[in-house]
C-alpha positions in Angstrom: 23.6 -10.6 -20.8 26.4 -8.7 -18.7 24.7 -6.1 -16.4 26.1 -2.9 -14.8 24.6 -2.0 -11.3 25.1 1.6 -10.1 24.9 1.5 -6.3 25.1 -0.3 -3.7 22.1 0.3 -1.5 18.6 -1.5 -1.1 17.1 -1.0 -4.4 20.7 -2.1 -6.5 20.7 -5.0 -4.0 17.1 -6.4 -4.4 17.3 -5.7 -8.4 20.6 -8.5 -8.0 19.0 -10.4 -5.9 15.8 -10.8 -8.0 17.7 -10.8 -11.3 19.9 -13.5 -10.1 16.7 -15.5 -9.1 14.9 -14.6 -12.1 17.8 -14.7 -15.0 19.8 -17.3 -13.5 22.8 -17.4 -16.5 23.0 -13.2 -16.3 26.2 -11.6 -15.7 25.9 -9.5 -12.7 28.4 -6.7 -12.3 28.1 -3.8 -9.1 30.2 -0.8 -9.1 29.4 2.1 -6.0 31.6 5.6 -4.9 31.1 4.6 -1.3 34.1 2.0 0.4 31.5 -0.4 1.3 28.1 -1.4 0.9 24.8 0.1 2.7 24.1 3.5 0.5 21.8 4.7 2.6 21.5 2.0 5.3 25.0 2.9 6.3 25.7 2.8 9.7 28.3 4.5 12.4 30.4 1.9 14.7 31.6 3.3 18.1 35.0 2.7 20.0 33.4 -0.2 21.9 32.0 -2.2 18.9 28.4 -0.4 19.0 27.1 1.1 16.1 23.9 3.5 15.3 22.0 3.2 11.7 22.4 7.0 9.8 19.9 6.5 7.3 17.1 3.8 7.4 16.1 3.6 11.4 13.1 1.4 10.9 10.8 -0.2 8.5 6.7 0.4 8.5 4.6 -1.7 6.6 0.9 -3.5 6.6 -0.5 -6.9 6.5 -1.2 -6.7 2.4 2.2 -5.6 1.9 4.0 -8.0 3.7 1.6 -10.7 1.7 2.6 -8.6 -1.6 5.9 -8.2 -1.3 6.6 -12.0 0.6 9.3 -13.2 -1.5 11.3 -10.2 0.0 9.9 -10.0 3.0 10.1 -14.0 4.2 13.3 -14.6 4.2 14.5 -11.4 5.9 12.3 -12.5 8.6 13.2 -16.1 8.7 16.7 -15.3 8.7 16.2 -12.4 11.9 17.6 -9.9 9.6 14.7 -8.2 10.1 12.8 -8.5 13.6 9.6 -6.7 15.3 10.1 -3.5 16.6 9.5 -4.1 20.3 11.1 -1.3 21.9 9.3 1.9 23.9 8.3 5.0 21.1 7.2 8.2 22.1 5.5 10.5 19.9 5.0 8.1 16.9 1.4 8.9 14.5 0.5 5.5 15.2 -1.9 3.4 12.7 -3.5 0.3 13.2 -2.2 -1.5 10.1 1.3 -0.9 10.9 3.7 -2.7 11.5 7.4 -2.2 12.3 10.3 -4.1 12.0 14.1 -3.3 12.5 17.3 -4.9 11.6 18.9 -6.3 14.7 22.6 -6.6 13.2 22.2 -2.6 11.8 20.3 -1.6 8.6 23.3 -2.0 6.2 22.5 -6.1 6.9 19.7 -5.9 4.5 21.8 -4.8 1.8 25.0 -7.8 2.6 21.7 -10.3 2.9 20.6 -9.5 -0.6 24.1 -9.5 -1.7 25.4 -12.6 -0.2 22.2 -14.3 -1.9 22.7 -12.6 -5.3 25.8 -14.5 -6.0 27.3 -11.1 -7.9 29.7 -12.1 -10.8 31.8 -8.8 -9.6 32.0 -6.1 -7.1 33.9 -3.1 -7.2 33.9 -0.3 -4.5 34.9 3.3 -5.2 34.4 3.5 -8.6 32.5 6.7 -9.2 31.0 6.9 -12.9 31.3 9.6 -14.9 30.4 9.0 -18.1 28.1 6.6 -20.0 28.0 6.1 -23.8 25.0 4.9 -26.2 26.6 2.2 -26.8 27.5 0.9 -23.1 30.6 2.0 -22.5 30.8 3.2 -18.9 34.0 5.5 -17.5 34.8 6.2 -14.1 36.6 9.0 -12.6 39.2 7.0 -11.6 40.0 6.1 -15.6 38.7 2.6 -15.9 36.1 2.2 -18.8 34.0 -1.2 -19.5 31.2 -2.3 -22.1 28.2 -3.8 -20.9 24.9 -4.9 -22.7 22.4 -2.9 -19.9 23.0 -0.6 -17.3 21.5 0.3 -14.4 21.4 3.9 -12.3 20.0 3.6 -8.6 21.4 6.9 -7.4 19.5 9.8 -6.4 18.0 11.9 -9.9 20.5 14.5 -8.7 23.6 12.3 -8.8 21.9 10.9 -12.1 22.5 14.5 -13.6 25.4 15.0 -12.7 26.8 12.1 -14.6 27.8 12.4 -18.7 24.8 10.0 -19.5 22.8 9.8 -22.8 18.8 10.8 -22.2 16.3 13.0 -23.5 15.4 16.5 -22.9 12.1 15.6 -21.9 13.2 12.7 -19.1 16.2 15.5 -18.0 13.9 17.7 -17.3 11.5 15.6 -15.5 14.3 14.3 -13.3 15.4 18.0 -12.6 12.2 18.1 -10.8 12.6 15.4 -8.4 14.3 17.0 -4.9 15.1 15.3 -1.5 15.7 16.7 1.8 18.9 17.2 3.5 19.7 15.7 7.0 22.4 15.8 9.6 22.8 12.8 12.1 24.5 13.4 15.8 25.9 10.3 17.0 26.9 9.7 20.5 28.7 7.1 22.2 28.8 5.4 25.6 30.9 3.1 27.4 28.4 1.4 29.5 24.1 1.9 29.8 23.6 5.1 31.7 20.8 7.1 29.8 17.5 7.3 32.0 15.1 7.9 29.7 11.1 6.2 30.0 11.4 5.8 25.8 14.2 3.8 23.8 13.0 5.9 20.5 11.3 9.6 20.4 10.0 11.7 17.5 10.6 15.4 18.6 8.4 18.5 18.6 11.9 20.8 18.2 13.2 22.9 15.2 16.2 21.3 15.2 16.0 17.4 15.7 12.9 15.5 14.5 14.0 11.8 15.9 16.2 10.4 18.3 17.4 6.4 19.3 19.1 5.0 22.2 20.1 2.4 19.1 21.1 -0.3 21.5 17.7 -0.3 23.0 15.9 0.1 19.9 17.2 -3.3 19.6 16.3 -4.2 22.8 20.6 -4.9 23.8 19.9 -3.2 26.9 22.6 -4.3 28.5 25.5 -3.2 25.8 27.0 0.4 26.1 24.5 3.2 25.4 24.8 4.3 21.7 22.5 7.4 20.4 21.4 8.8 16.7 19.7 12.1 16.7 18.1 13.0 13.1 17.4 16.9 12.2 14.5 18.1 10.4 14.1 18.6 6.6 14.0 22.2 7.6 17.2 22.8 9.4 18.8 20.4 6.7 17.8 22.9 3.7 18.8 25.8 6.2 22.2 24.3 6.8 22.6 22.6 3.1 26.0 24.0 2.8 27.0 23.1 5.9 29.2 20.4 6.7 29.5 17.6 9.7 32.4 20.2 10.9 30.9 23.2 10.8 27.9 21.8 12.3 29.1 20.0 15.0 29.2 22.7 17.8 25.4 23.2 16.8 24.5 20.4 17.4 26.5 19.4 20.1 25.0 22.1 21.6 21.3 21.4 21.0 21.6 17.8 22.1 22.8 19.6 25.8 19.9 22.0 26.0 17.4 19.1 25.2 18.9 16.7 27.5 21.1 18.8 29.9 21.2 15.7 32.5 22.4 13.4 30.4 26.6 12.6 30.9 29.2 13.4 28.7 29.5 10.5 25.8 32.6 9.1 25.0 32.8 10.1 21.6 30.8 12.2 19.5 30.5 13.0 15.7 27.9 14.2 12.5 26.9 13.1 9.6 25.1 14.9 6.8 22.9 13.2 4.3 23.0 15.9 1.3 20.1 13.3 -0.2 18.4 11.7 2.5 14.8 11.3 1.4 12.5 11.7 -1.9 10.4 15.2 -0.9 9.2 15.2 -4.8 9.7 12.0 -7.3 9.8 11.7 -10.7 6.4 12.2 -12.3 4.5 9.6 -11.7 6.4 7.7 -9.7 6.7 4.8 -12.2 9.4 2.7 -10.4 12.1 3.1 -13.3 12.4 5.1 -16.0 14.6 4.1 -19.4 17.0 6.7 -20.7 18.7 5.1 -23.8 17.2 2.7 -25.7 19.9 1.3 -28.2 22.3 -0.1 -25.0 19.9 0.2 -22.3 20.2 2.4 -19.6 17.7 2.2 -16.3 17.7 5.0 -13.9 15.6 3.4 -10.8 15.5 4.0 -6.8 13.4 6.2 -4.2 13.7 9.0 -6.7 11.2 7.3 -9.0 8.8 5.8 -6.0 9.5 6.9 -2.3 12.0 6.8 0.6 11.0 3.7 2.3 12.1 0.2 2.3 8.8 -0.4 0.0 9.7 2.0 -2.0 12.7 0.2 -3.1 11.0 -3.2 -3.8 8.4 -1.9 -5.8 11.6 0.1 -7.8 14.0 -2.9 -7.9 10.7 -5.3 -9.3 9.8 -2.8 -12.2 13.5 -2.4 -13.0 13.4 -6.7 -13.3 10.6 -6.6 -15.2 12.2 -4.3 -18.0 15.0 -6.4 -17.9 13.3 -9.3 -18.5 11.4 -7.6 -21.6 14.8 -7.3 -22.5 16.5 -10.6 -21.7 13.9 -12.2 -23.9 
């Protein structure tokens, strides 16, 4: 069975990874717009070799989920790709049950783990897909076309839309309903540790930023050059939606001085925006994946059909193998 992937971030990943672990013979193919992989683990590097995560900043889960969800969770922690969260947070709604863990080499390193242990049969960046046919012929923007036996969709339900892809009018509709917020990050950059602060990670009462992470002390690299990630609110994102990292910059940049008018002068300095950062209503139902063609078929899976957390994407990426498996045999 030769398998299309669309995307390259956690819930693409874990599908290959379990697929490959599951199906062992299956032909695994992975095709993503982006240059690299990480979707929305992606993260920032500095001048100095520092980096700050723009999407996923940490991962909360409990006791039972860890147990249900081991096979994902064991050798993440085994390897150190994932790690406690040991750092100083301010302002947090803390429960009992939770846990935290974050990814010491950047968030993106979940995604290369699951790929690196997927063994993919082929990988190809920038390759945005237009069009899909009943029959399983997929096009890209860029003119290459290929036929495969099952496809599957792991981008946000308003990227699905926009893509020349057979479905009905009830499940188009339904996916017209999901929406996500809209975020800008401000990254700074330092050349050495000078930020006095008595937290390494805050959540903010402010109508403008909602978190903020000395990232290097998040991962408790106290002694590497200070490296900082502000997050807005889903307010000021849908405000701003048009807006871009540009036009927003000055804003920012000046909100980030008002805040924290002692800090120094970074090195460097830039935005990004997240037009789909997080799931603010899924699909109905949240049932994990839904199927849009049935003659070839044709998956449409990810946060938008569960939620915006690393859980989220595991219980996505195991209903999507179980389909395929109902498929497969």
């Amino acid at each position: 069975m030769k398998v299309l992937l669309i995307g390259c971030g956690l819930t693409s990943t874990i599908t290959a990874y379990l697929l490959r672990t599951r199906i062992p013979n299956i032909h695994l193919t992975l095709w993503d717009k982006a240059r690299g992989p990480g979707g929305r683990t992606s993260v920032r590097r500095g001048p100095n070799g520092t980096f700050v995560d723009l999407g996923a900043q940490f991962i909360s889960t409990d006791a039972s989920t860890l147990s249900k969800y081991s096979a994902i969770y064991e050798p993440l922690i085994s390897t150190k790709t994932l790690a406690p969260m040991n750092c100083k947070i301010e302002g947090i709604s803390e429960s009992h049950h939770k846990q935290h863990f974050i990814a010491p080499s950047g968030a993106n390193s979940l995604v290369k783990y699951f790929l690196n242990n997927a063994s993919i049969d082929c990988i190809k960046f920038e390759r945005r897909v237009c069009a899909i046919t009943p029959t399983g012929k997929v096009t890209c923007i860029c003119g290459n076309e290929e036929l495969f036996d099952l496809i599957v969709i792991t981008a946000p339900a308003p990227q699905i839309l926009q893509m020349d892809c057979p479905m009905s009018q009830t499940i188009r509709y339904e996916l017209e309903k999901v929406t996500y917020s809209t975020r800008f990050t401000y990254n700074m950059f330092y050349e050495k540790p000078v930020l006095k602060t008595e937290w390494d990670v805050k959540f903010l009462d402010d109508e403008t930023f909602r978190y903020v992470s000395i990232e290097n002390r998040k991962r408790e690299q106290y002694n590497l050059p200070d490296c900082v990630v502000f997050h807005t609110t889903k307010e000021f994102g849908q405000k701003h939606i048009k807006g871009t990292t540009e036009s927003m910059f000055q804003m920012l940049n000046n909100k980030v001085n008002k805040l924290f008018p002692e800090w120094p002068l970074p090195t460097t300095c830039n935005v990004h925006k997240w037009l789909y950062s997080q799931v603010t209503t899924p699909y109905s139902n949240s049932p994990g994946c839904v199927l849009l063609n049935e003659s070839i078929p044709i998956l449409a899976g990810g946060d938008s059909f569960t939620q915006s957390t690393f859980n989220g994407c595991i219980e996505s990426a195991l209903q999507i193998c179980e389909t395929i498996e109902h498929y497969e045999s």
